[in-house]
C-alpha positions in Angstrom: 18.1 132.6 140.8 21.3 130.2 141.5 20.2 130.6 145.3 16.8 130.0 144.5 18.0 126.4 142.4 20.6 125.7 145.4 17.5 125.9 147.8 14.9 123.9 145.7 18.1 121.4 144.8 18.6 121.0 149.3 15.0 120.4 149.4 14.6 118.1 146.8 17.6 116.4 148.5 16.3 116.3 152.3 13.4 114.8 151.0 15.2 111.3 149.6 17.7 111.9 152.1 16.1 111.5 155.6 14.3 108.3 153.8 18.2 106.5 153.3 18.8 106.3 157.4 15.0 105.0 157.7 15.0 102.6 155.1 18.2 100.9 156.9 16.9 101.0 160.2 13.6 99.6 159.1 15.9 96.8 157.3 18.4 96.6 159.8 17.0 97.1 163.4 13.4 96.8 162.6 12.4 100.1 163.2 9.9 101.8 164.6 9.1 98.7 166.1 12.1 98.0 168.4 11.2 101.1 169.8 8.3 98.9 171.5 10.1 96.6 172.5 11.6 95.3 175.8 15.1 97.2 176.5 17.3 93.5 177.0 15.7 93.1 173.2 16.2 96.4 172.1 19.7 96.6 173.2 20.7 93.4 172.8 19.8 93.9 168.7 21.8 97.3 168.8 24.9 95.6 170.2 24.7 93.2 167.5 24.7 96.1 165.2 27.5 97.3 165.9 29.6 100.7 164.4 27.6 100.7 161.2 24.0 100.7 163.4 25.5 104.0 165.4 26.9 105.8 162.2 23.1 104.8 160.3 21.7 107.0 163.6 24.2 109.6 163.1 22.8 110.3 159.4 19.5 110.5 161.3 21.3 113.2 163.4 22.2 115.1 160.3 19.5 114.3 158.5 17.2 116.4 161.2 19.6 118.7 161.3 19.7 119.7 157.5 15.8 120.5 158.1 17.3 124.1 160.3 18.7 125.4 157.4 16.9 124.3 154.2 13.7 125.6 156.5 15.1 129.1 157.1 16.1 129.1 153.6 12.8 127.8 152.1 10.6 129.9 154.1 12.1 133.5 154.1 12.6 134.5 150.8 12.4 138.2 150.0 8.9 137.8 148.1 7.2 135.6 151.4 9.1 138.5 154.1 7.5 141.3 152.7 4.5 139.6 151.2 3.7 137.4 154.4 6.1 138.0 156.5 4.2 136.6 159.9 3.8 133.1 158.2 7.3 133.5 156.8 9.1 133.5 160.5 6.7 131.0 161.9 7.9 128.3 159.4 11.7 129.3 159.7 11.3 129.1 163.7 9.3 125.8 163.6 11.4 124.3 161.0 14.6 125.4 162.7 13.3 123.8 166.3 11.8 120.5 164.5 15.0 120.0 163.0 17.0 120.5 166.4 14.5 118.7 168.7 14.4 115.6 166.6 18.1 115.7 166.2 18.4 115.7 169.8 16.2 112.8 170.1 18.3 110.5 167.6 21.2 111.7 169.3 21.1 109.7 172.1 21.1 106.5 169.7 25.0 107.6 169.1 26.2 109.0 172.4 24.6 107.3 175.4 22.7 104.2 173.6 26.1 102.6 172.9 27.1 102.6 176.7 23.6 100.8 177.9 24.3 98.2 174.8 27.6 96.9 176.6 26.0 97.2 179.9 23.1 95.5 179.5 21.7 95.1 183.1 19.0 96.0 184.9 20.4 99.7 185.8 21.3 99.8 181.8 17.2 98.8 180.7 15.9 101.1 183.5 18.4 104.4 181.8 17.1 102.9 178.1 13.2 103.0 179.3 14.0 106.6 180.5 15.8 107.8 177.5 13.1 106.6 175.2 10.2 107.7 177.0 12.0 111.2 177.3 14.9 111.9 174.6 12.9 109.3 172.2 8.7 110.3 172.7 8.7 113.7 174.2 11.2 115.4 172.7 11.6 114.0 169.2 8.7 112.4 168.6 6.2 114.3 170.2 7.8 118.0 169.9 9.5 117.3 167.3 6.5 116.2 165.1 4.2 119.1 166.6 7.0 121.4 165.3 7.4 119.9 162.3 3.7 120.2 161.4 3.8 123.4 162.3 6.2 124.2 159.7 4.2 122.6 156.9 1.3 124.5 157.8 2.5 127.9 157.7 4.9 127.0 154.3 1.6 125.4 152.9 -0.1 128.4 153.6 2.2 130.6 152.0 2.0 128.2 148.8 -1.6 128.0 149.0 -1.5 132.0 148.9 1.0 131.6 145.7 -1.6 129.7 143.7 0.0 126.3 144.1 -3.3 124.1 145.6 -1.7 121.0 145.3 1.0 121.6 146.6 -0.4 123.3 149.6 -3.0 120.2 150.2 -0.3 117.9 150.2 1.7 119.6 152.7 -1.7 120.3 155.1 -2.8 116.7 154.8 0.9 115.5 155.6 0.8 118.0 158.7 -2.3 116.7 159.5 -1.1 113.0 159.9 2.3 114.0 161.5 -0.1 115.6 164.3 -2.0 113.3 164.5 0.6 110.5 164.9 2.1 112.5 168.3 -1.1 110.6 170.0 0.8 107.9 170.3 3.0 109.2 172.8 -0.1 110.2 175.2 -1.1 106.8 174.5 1.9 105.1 175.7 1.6 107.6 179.3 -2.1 106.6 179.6 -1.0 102.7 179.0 -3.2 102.1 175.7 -2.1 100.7 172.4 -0.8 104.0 170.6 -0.4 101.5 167.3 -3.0 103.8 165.0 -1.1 106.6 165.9 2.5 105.0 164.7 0.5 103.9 161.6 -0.4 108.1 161.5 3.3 109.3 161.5 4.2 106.7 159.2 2.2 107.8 156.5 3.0 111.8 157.5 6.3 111.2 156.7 6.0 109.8 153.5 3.9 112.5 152.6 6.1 114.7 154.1 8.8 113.7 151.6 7.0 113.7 148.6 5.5 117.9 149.4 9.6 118.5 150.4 10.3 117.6 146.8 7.8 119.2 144.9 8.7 122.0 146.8 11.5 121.8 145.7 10.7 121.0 142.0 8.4 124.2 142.1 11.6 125.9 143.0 14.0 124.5 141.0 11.0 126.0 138.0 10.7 129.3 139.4 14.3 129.6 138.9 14.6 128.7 135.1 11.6 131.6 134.0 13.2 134.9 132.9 13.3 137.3 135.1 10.8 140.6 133.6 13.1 143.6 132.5 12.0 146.8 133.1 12.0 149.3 130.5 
């Protein structure tokens, strides 16, 4: 039961968490946008933010990289492993990879971003452009989300199996708009406006959050009932 609260508490926790990095980007660096914008802007407004902008993306670092464990931990409990144990290891190995692929994305806002920032030439926008389109859309964005859905649908499954409905439509409608938002990627490669798309993730995240903490919630209740003695 004190695992089961720790796991439901970690939960409850990456949920608000993940939100504290975005909510000072958003504030700070106008993101997602500057993601669509020119590279002189781009790293010309990361320059200006200076060691606190690189240690914000470094919480986004650890932020994905909570999700590896608190999905492992979520999705394999003894009752889901022997009860459904197929769904069980597809979310622990699509949380786990969401959590690293996206982490690798945001990575490079801490380790090579900072470099291009004091370059700022030509050579330096060309390596941003790259980085983004590669690092940035097809590894975090785009298989990161994928992954991440992934996750939420075989957990939401599971949940939906344990009797919990809402909970299980939250997490399939928030897996449906994290999907959905990866089109914006293939819209940037085809050279079309990928904006409804962004608009798509947006809204998958924030739904994202809220089914992370009412998992955890339904947790963090399992944990208080009595356990049934046998007699």
């Amino acid at each position: 039961m004190a695992s089961t609260r720790l796991i439901g508490l970690s939960a409850i926790a990456l949920g608000i968490g993940f939100n504290i990095p975005y909510a000072i980007l958003a504030a700070t660096y106008d993101y997602p946008q500057i993601l669509r914008q020119p590279a002189s802007v781009a790293l010309s407004r990361f320059a200006e933010g200076g060691a606190s902008l690189v240690l914000t993306w470094y919480g986004f670092v650890l932020a994905a990289l909570l999700l590896v464990p608190i999905a492992i931990a979520v999705s394999t409990s003894s009752d889901r492993m022997r009860r459904w144990p197929a769904l069980a290891l597809g979310a622990a190995l699509a949380g786990a990879l969401a959590g690293i692929t996206q982490a690798i994305g945001f990575a490079r806002w801490v380790f090579v971003i900072p470099q291009l920032a004091l370059l700022r030439d030509e050579a330096a926008y060309r390596a941003f452009d790259l980085l983004n389109a590669y690092g940035g859309v097809a590894i975090g964005e785009h298989i990161g989300q994928l992954l991440t859905a992934l996750f939420v649908v075989c957990l939401a499954a599971i949940q939906r199996a344990e009797g919990s409905a809402k909970l299980a439509a939250t997490g399939f409608a928030s897996a449906a708009a994290i999907a959905l938002g990866t089109g914006e990627g293939v819209a940037l490669a085809i050279s079309t406006d990928g904006s409804p798309f962004s608009l798509a993730t947006i809204i998958g995240f924030l739904g994202l959050s809220v089914w992370l903490v009412a998992t955890g919630a339904a947790m963090l209740t399992t944990s208080r009932q009595p356990a049934m003695s046998v007699t």
